[in-house]
SERO-4910 file (N, C-alpha, C, O; in steps of 0.05 Angstrom, whole numbers):
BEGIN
 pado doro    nc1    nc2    nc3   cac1   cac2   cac3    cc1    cc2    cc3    oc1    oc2    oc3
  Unk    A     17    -24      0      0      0      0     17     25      0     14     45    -15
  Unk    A     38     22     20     61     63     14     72     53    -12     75     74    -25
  Unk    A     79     33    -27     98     38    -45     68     51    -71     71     73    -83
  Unk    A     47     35    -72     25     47    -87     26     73    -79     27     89    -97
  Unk    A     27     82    -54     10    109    -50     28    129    -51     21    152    -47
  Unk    A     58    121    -57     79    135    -69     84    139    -96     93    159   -107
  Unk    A     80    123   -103     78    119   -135     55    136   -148     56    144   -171
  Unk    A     29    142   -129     16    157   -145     15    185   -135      4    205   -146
  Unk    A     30    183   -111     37    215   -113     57    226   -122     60    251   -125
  Unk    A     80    199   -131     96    215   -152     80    221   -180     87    241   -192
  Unk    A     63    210   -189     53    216   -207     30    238   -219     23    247   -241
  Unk    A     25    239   -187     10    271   -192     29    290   -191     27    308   -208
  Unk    A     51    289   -172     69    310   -179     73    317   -199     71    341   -205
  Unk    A     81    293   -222     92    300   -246     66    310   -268     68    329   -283
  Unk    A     44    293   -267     26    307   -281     19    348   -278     19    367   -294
  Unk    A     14    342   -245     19    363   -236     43    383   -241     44    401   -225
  Unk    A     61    381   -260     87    384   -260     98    402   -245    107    423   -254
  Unk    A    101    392   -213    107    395   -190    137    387   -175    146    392   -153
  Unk    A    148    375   -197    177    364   -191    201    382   -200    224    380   -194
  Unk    A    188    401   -217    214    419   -229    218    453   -212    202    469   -203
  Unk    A    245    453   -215    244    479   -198    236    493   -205    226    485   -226
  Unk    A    231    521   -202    229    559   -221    247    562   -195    243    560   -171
  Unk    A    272    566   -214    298    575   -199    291    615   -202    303    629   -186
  Unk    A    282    621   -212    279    655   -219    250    661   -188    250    677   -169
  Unk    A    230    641   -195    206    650   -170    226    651   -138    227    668   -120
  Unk    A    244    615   -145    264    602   -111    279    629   -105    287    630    -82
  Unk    A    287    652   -119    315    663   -117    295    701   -107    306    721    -98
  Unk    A    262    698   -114    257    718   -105    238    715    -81    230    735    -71
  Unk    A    233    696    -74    223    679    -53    244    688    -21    239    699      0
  Unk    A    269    675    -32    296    673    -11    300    700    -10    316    704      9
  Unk    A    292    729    -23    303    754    -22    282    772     -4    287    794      6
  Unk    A    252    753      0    238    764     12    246    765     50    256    747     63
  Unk    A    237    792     59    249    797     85    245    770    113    261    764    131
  Unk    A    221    762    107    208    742    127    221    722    126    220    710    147
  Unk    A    239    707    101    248    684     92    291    692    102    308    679    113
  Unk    A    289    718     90    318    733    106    320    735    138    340    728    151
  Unk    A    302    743    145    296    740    181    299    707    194    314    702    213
  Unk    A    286    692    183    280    669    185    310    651    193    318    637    212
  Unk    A    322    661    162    352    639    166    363    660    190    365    652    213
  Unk    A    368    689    183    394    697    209    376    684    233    391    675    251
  Unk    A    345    679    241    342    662    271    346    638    275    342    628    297
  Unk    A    356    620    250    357    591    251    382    592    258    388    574    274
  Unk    A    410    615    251    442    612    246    443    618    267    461    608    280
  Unk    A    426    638    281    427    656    306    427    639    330    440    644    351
  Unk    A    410    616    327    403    597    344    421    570    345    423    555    364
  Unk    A    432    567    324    460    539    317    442    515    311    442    492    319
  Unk    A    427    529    294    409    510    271    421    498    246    423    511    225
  Unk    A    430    466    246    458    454    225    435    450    195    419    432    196
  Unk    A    436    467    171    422    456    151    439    460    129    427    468    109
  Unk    A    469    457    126    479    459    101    473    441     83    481    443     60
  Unk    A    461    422     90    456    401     60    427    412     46    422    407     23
  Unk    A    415    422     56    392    434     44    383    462     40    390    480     55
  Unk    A    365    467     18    350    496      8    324    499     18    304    485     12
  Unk    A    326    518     33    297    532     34    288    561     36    301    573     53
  Unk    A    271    576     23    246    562     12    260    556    -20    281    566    -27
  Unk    A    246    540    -34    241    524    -60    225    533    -67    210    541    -48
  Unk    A    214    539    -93    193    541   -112    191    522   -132    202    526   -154
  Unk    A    177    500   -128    175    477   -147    147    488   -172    135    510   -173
  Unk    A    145    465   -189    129    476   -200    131    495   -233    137    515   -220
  Unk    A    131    501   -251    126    521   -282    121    549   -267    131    571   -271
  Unk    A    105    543   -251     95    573   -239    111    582   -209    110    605   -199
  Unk    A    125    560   -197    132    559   -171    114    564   -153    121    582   -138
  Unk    A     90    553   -148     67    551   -130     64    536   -103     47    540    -85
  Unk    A     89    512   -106     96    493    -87    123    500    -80    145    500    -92
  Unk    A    114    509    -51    136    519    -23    151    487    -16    137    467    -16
  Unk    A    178    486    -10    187    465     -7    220    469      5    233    490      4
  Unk    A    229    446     15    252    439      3    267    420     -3    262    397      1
  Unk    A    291    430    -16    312    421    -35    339    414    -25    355    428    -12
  Unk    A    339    392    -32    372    368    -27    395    396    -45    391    404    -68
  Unk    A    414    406    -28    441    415    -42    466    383    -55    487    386    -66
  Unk    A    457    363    -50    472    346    -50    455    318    -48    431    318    -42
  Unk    A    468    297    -54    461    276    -49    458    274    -19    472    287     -4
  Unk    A    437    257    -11    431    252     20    426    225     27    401    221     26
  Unk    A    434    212     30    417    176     37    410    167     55    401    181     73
  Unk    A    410    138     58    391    130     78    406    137    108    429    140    103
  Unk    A    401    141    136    411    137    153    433    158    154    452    158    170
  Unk    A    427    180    132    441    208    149    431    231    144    417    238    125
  Unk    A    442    245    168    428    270    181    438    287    166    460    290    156
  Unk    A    405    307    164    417    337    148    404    354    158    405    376    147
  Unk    A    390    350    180    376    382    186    377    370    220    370    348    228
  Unk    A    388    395    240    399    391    266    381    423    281    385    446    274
  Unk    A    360    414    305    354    426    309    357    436    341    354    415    354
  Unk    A    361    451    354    371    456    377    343    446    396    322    443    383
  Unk    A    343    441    420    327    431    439    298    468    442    274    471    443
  Unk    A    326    491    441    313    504    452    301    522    432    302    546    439
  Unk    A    286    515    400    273    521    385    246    505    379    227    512    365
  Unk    A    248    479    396    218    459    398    197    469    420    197    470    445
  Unk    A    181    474    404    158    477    429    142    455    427    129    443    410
  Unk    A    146    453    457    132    427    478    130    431    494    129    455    498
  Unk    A    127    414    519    112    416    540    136    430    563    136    445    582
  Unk    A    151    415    550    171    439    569    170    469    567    170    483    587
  Unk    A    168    478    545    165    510    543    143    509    554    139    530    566
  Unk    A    123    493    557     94    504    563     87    511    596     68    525    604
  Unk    A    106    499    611    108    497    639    126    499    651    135    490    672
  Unk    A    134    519    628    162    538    648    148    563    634    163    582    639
  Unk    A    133    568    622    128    588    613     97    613    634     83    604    653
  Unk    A     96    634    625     69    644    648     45    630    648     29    635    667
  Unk    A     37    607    623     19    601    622     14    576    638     -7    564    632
  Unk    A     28    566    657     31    544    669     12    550    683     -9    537    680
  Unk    A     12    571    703     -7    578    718    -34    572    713    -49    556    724
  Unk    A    -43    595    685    -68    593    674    -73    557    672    -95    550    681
  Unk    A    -58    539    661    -65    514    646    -77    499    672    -97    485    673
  Unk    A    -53    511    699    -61    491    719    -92    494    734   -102    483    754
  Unk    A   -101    512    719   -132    518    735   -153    513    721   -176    518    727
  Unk    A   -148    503    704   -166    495    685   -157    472    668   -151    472    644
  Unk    A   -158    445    692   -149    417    682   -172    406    667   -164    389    651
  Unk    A   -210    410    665   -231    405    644   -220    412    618   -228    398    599
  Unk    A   -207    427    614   -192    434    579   -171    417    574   -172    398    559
  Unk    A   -146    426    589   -120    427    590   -111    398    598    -89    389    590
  Unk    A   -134    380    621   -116    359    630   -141    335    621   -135    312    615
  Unk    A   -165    341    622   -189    317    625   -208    328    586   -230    317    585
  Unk    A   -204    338    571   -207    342    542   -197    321    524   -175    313    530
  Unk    A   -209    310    501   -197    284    492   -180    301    470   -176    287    450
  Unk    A   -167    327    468   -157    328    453   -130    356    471   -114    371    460
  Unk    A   -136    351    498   -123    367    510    -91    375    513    -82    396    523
  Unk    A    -74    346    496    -48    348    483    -44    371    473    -27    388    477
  Unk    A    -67    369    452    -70    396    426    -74    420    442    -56    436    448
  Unk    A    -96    421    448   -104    445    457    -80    462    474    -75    485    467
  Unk    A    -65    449    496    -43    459    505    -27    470    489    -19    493    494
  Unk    A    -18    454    463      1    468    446    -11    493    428      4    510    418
  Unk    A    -35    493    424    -54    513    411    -54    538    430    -41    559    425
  Unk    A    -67    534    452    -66    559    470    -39    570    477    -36    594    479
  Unk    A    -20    553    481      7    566    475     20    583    450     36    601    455
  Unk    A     15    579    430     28    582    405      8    608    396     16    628    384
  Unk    A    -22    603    406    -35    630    410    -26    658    418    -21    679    407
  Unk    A    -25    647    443    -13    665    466     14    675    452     21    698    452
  Unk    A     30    650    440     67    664    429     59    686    401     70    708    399
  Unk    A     42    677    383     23    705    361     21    727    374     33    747    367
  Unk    A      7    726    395     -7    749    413     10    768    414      0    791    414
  Unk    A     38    765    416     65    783    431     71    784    411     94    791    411
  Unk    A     60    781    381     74    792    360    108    786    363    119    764    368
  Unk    A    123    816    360    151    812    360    165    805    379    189    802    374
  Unk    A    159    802    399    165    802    417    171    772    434    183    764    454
  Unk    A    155    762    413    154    717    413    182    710    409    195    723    393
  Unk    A    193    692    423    221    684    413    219    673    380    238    671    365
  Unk    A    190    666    374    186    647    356    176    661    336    169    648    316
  Unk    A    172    692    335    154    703    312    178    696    284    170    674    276
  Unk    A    196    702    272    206    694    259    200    675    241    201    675    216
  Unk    A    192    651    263    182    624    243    150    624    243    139    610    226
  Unk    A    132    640    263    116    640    246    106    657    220     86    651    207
  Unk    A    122    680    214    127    697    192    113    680    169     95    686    153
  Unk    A    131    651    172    145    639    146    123    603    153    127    582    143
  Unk    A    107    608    168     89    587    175     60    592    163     42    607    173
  Unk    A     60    576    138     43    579    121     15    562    131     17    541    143
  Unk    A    -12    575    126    -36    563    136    -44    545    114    -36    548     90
  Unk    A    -55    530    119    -69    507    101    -95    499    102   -107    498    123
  Unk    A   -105    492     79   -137    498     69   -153    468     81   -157    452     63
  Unk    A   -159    462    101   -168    451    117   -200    446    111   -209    469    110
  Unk    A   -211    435    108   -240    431    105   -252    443    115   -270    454    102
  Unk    A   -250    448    143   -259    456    174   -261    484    173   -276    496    189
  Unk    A   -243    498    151   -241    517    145   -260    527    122   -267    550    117
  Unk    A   -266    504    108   -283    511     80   -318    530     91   -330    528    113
  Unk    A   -325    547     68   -354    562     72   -372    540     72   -360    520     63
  Unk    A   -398    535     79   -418    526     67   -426    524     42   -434    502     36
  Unk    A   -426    543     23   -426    540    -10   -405    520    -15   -414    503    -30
  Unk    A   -374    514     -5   -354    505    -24   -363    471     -8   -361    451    -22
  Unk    A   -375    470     24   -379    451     31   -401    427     15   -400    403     14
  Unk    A   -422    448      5   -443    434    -20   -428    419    -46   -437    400    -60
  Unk    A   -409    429    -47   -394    417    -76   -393    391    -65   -397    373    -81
  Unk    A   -389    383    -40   -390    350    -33   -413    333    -32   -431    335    -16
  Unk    A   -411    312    -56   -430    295    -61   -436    278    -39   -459    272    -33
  Unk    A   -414    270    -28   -410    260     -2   -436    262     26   -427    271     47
  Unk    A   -450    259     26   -468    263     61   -450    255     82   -437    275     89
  Unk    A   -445    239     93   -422    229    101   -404    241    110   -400    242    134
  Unk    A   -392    250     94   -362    272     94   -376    304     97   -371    323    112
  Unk    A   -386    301     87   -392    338     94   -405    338    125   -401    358    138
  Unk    A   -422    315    137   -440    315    154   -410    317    180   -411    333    199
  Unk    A   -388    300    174   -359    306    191   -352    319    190   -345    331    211
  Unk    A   -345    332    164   -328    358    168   -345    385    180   -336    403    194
  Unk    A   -371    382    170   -392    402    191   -384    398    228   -378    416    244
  Unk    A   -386    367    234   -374    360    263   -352    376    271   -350    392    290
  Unk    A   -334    368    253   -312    383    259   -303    406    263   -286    411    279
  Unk    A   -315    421    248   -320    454    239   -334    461    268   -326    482    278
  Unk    A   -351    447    282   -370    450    311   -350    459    330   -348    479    343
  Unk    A   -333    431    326   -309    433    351   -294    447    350   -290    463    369
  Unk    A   -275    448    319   -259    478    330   -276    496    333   -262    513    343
  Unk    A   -300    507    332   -308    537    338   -311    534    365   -304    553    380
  Unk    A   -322    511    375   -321    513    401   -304    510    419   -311    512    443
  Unk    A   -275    502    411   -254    499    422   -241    524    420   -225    530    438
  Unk    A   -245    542    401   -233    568    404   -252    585    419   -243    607    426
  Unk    A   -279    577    426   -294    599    449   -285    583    479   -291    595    500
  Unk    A   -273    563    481   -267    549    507   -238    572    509   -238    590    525
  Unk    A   -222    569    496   -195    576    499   -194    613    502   -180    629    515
  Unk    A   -217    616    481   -224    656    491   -228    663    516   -221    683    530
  Unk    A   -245    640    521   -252    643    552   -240    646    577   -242    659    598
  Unk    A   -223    627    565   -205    625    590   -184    645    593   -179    652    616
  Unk    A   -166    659    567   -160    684    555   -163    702    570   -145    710    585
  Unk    A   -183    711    570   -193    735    576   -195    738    607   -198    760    616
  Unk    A   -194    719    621   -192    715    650   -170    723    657   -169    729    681
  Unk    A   -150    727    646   -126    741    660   -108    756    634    -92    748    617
  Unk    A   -121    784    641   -118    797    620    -84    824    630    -73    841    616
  Unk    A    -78    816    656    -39    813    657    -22    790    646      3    787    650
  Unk    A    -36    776    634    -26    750    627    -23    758    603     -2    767    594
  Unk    A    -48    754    588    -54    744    548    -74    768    545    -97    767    553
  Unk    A    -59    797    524    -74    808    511    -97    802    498    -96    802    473
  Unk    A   -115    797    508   -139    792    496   -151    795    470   -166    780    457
  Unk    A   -143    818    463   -146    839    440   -128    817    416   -136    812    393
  Unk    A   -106    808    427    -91    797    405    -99    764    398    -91    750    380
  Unk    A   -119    758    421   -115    737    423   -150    732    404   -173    734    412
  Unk    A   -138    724    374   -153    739    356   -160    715    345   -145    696    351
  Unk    A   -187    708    325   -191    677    308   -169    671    290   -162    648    283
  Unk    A   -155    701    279   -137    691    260   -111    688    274    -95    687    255
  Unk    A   -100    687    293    -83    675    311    -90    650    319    -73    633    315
  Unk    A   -117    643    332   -116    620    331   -126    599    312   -131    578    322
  Unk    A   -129    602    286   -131    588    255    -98    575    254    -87    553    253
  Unk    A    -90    612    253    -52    593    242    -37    574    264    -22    556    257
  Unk    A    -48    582    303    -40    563    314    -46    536    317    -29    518    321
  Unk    A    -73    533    316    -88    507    313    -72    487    279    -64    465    276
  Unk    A    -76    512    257    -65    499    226    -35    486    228    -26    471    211
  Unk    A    -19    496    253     14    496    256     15    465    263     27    447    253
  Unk    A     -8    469    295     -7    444    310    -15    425    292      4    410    286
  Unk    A    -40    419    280    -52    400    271    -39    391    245    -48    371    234
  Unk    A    -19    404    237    -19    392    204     26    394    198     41    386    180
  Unk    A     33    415    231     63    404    228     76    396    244    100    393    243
  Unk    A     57    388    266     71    368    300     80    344    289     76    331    268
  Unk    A     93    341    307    112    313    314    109    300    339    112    313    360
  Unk    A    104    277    340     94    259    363     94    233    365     92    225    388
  Unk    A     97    212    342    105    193    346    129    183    359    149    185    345
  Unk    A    132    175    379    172    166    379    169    189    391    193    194    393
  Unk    A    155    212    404    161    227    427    157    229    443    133    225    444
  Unk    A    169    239    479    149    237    491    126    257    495    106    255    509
  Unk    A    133    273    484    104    290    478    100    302    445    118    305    428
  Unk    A     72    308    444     73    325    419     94    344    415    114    339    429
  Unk    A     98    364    402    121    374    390    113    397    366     94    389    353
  Unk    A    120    418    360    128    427    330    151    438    343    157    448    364
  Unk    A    165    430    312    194    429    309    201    453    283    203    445    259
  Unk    A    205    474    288    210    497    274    236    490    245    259    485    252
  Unk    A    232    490    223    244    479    201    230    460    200    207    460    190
  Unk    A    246    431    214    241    412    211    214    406    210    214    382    205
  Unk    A    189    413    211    166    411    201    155    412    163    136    403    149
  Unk    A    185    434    158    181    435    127    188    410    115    190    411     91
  Unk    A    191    384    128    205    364    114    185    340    122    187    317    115
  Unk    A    166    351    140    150    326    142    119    321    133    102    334    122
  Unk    A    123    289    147     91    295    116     96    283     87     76    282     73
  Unk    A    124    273     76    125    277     46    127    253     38    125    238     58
  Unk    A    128    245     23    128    222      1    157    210      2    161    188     -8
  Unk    A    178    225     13    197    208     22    204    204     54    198    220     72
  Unk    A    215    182     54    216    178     92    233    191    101    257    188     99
  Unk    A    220    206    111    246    219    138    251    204    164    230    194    174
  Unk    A    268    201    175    272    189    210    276    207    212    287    220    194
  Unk    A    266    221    244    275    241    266    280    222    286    275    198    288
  Unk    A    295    242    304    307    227    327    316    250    346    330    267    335
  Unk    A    311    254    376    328    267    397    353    259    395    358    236    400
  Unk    A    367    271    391    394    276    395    409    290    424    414    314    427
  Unk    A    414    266    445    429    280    474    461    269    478    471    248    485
  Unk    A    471    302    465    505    295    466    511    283    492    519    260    491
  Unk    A    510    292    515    516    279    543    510    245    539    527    229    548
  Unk    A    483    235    526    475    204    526    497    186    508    510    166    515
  Unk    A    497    197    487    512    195    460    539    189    477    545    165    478
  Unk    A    556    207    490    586    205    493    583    179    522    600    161    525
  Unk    A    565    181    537    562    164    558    562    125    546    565    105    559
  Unk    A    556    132    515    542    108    497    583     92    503    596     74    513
  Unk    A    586    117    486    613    112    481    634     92    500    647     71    497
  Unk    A    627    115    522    649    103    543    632     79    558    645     72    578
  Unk    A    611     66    556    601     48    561    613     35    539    637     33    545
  Unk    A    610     27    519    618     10    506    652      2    507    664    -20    507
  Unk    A    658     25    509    683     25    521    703      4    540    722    -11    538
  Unk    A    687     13    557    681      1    597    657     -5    601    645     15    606
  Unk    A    641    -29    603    620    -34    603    613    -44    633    590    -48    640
  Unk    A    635    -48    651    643    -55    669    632    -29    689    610    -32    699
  Unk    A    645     -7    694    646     17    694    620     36    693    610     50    710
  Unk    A    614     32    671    603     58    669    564     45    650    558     35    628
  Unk    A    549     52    676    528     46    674    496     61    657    493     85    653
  Unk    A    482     45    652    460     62    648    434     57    667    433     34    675
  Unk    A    416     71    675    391     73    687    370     62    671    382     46    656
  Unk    A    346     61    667    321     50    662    318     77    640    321     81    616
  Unk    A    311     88    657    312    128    637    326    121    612    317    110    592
  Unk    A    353    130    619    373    132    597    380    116    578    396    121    560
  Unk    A    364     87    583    366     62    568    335     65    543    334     55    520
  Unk    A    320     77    554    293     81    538    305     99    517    296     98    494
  Unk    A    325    116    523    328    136    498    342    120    474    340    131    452
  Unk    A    351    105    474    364     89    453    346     66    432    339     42    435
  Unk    A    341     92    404    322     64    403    352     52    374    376     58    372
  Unk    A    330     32    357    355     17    336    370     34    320    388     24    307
  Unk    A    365     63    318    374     76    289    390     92    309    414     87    306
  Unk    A    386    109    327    395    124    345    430    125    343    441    147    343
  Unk    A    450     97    342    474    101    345    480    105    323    502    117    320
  Unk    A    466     97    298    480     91    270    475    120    261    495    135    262
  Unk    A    455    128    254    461    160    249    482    179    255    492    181    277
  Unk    A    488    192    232    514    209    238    512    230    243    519    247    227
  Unk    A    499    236    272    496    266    279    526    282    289    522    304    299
  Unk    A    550    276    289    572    284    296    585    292    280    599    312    285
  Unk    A    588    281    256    597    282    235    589    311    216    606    322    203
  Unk    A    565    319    217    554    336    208    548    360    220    550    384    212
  Unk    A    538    349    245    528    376    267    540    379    291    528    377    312
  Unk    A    578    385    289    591    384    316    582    416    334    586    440    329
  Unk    A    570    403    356    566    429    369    588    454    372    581    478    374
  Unk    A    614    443    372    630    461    373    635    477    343    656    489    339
  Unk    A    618    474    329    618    486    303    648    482    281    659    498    266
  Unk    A    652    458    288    686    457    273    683    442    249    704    431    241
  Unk    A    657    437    234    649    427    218    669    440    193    662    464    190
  Unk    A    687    433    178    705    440    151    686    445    128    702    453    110
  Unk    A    666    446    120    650    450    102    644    428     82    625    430     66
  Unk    A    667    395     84    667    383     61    656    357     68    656    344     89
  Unk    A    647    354     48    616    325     44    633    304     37    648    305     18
  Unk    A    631    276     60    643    255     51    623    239     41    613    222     56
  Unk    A    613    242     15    584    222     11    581    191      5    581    184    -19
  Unk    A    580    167     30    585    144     37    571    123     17    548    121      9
  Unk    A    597    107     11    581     88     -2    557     80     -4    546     75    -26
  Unk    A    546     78     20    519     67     18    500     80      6    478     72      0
  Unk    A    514    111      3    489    130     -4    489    131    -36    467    136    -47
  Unk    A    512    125    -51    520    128    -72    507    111    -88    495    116   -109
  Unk    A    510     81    -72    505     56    -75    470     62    -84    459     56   -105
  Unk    A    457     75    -56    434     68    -72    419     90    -83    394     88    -83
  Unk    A    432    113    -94    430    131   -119    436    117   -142    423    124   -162
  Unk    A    456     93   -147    452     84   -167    431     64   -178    425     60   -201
  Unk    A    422     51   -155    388     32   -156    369     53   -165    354     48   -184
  Unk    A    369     74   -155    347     94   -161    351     96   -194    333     93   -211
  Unk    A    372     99   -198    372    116   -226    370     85   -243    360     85   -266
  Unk    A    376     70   -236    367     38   -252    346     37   -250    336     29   -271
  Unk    A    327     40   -230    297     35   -232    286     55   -255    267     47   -268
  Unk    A    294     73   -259    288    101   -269    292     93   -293    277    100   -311
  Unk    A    317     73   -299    323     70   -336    306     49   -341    304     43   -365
  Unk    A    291     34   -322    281      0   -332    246      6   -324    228    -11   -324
  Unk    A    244     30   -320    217     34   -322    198     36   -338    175     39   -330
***
């Protein structure tokens, strides 16, 4: 079933002719100020993405936001390195002022069947609200909304022949409205807290559109959006993500080392899953920034760029 459901979305791409760049749209795209702001807060922050371009303009017209391999990339190595302290999760969420507000209102926040979300929604709200002043406005500058059903009018909802489907996505359309008068509500209760005024439907459209369609959560222990790295997920090719903890990593080491010696806990043993050692996050993203600029691109990767391009001639 993924290799089918790959195959036919490579094939809408290409009908769609969605696979080719507009290097002239990519090059006025990258000149715009929001997309200029964007990288100096990724460099600013010791965000590792030299193997890749963004934004991309794919597409005759460049209509499709994306990005783009500078290089060959293969299986089982890292190209985009994101710092701990650009993920919003639950840690920002409860070290942050809104801990307070969340903790008084556990019917939303703790007993809600979707109260994961909602936490990261009313947060990411609240980070809109402060405008410039968000550690995070930057990336949402450049955090594009998406055309969601839930979002569709009643006229465009009739185009569905469907009863069925329209009768859900009407459900649905219920809940968020009513999940954004739950979350106003509570808003406005502490108005030294969360500008009220800011705390606007179209703030919470793009926060709810961020959460719902660029979080990360499988393989974590909590939900997640992951600033960049969201532009890469979702696609028709597989990505692995993975936490990356230099302290676990070098402890790996000298355990293997001295196995005698030097122990692990129950904790520190959960963080290791099968891919975790083999990935080359050192190689690419040395924290001490002593990275030489030059690409050793590994057999294996070479190896199976040339399967690709054989499948490609025998098709």
């Amino acid at each position: 079933m993924v290799d089918y459901l790959t195959s036919e979305l490579n094939k809408r791409l290409e009908i769609e002719d969605m696979k080719e760049i507009n290097w002239e749209r990519t090059r006025e795209l990258q000149a715009l100020p929001k997309f200029v702001n964007f990288h100096k807060w990724l460099k600013e922050n010791k965000v590792k993405y030299d193997s890749i371009e963004y934004p991309v303009a794919f597409g005759k017209s460049g209509d499709l936001l994306g990005i783009a391999a500078k290089r060959p990339i293969g299986p089982e190595e890292a190209y985009l390195y994101i710092p701990n302290k650009l993920i919003i999760n639950e840690d920002k969420i409860w070290s942050s002022d809104l801990a307070f507000v969340i903790n008084r209102h556990h019917d939303v926040f703790d007993e809600h069947a979707d109260a994961e979300y909602l936490r990261l929604i009313f947060f990411i709200t609240y980070e809109l609200s402060k405008e410039e002043k968000s550690f995070w406005y930057p990336y949402f500058q450049i955090a594009q909304e998406s055309d969601l059903p839930c979002f569709w009018s009643e006229e465009e909802l009739n185009f569905l022949e469907d009863a069925l489907l329209k009768a859900e996505i009407m459900e649905y359309k219920d809940e968020y409205e009513a999940e954004y008068d739950a979350l106003y509500e509570i808003a406005s209760m502490y108005p030294t807290i969360i500008d009220i005024k800011q705390f606007t439907k179209e703030n919470y459209k793009l926060a709810f559109t961020i959460t719902v369609t660029r979080c990360f959560g499988w393989s974590l222990p909590h939900t997640s959006v992951v600033p960049f790295a969201d532009c890469a997920n979702h696609f028709i090719i597989d990505n692995q993500y993975e936490l990356y903890c230099k302290r676990l990593h070098d402890k790996k080491k000298m355990h293997l080392a001295n196995p005698d010696e030097v122990k692990f806990n129950p904790d520190e043993e959960k963080y290791f899953t099968n891919l975790k050692m083999r990935l080359n996050y050192e190689k690419h993203y040395a924290e001490d920034d002593t990275f030489n600029g030059h690409y050793d691109v590994p057999y294996k990767t070479l190896r199976y760029i040339r399967k690709l391009k054989m499948r490609n001639t025998c098709a």
